[in-house]
Backbone as numpy.savetxt, mean C-alpha at the origin, in Angstrom:
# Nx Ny Nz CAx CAy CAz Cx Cy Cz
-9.43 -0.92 6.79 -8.40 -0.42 7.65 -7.42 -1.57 7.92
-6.46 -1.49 7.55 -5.33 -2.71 8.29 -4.52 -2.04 9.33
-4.24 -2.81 10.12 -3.90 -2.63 11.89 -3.10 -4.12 12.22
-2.53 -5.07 10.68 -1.82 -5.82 11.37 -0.07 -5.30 11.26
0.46 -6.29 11.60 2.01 -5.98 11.58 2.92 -5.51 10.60
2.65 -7.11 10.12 3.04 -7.23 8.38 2.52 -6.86 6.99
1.31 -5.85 7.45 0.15 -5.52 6.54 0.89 -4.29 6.09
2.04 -3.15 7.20 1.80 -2.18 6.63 3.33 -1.80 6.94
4.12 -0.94 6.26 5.72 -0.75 6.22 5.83 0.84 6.49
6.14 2.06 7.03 6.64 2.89 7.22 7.88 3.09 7.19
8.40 4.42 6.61 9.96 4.90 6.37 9.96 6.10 6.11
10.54 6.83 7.73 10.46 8.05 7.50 11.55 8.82 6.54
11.53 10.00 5.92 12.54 11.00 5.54 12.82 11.87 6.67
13.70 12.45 5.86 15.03 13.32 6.50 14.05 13.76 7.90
14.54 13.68 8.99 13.63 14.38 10.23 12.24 14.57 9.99
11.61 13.33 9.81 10.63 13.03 9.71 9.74 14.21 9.20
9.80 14.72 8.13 9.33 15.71 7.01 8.19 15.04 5.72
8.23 13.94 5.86 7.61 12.35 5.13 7.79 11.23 5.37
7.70 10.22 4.58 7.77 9.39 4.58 7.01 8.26 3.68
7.52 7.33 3.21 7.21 6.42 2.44 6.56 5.00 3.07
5.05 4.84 2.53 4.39 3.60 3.11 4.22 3.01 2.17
4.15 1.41 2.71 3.72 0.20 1.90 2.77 -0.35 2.55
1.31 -0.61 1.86 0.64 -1.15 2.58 -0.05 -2.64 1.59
-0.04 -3.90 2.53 0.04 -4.51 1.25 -1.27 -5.07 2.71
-2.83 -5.21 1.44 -3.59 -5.98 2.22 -3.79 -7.34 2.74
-2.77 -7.96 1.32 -3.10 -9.60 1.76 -2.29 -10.28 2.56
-1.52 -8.97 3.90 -0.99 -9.70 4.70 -1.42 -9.62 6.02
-2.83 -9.21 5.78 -3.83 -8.54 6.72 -4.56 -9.97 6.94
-4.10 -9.94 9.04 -4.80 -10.95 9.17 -6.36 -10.69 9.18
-6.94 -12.32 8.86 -8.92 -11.43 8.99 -9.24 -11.13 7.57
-8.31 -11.08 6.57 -8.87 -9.91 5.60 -9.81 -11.20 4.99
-11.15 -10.94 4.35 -12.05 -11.63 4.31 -12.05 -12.08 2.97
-12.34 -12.95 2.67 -11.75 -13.86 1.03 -12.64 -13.09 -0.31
-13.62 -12.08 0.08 -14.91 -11.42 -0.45 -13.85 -10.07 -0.94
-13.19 -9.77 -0.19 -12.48 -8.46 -0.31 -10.73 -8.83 -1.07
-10.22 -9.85 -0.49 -9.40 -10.16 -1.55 -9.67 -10.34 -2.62
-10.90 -11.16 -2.95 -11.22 -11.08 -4.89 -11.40 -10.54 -5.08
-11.84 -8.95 -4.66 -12.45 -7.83 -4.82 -10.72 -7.28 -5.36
-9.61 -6.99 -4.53 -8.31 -6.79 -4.54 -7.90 -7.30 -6.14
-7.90 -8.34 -5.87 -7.25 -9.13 -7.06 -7.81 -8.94 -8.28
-8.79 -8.35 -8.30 -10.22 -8.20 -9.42 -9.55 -6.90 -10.09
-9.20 -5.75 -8.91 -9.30 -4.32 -9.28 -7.70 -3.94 -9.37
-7.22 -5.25 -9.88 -5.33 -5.51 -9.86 -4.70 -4.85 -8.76
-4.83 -4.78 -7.65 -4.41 -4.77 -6.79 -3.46 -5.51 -5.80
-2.14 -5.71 -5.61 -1.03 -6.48 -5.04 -1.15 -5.53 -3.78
-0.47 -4.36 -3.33 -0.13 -3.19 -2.78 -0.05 -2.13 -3.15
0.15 -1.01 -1.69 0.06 0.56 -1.81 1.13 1.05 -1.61
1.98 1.87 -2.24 2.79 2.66 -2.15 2.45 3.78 -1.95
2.89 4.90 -0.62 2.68 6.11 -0.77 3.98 6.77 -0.37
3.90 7.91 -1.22 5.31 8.43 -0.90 4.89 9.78 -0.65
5.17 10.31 0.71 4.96 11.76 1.22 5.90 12.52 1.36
6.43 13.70 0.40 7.77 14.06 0.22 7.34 15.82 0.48
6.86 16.18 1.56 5.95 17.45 1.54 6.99 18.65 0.83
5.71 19.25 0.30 4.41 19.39 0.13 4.04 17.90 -0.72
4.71 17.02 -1.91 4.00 16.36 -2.77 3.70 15.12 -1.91
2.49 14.74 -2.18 2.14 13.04 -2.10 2.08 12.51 -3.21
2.37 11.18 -3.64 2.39 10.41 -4.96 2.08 9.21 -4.01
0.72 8.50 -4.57 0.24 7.29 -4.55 0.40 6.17 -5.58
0.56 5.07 -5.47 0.99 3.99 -6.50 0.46 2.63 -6.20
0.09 2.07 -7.49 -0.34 0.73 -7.00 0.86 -0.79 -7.87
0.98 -1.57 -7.11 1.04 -2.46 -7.67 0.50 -3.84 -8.46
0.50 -3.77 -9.47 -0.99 -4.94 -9.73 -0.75 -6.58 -8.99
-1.41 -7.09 -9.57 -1.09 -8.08 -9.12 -0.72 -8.95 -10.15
-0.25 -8.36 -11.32 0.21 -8.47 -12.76 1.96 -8.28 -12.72
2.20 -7.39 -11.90 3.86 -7.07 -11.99 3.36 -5.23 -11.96
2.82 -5.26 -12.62 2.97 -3.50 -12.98 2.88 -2.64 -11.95
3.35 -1.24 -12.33 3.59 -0.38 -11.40 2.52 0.67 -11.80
1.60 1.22 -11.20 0.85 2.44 -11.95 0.58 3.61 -10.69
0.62 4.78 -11.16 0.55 6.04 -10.64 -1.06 6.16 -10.67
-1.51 6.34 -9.56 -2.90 6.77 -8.71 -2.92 8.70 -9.26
């Protein structure tokens, strides 16, 4: 669960109907050095979610550059 500041980005759409999150763990204070290699292992940089209702589209960023669809 991240619950810090800089860990996680919200942006709502049009009258808040969605909205687009970024959640990036390694700016999570606490986050434990066991779970970042774990992150970095499973190419993991950050989360993109984009809630455009009805669709959700999840996305990751590696920690390579790449962009890939969840």
């Amino acid at each position: 669960m991240l619950s810090g500041y800089f860990s996680q980005t919200y942006a709502p759409t049009h009258h808040n109907f969605g909205g687009q999150y970024i959640f990036d763990p390694r700016l999570e204070p606490g986050l434990s050095e066991a779970t970042r290699t774990e992150l970095e292992a499973a190419n993991v940089a950050y989360l993109v979610v984009v809630d455009q209702d009805p669709n959700l589209e999840v996305w990751v960023l590696g920690v390579d550059g790449n962009l890939r669809k969840l």
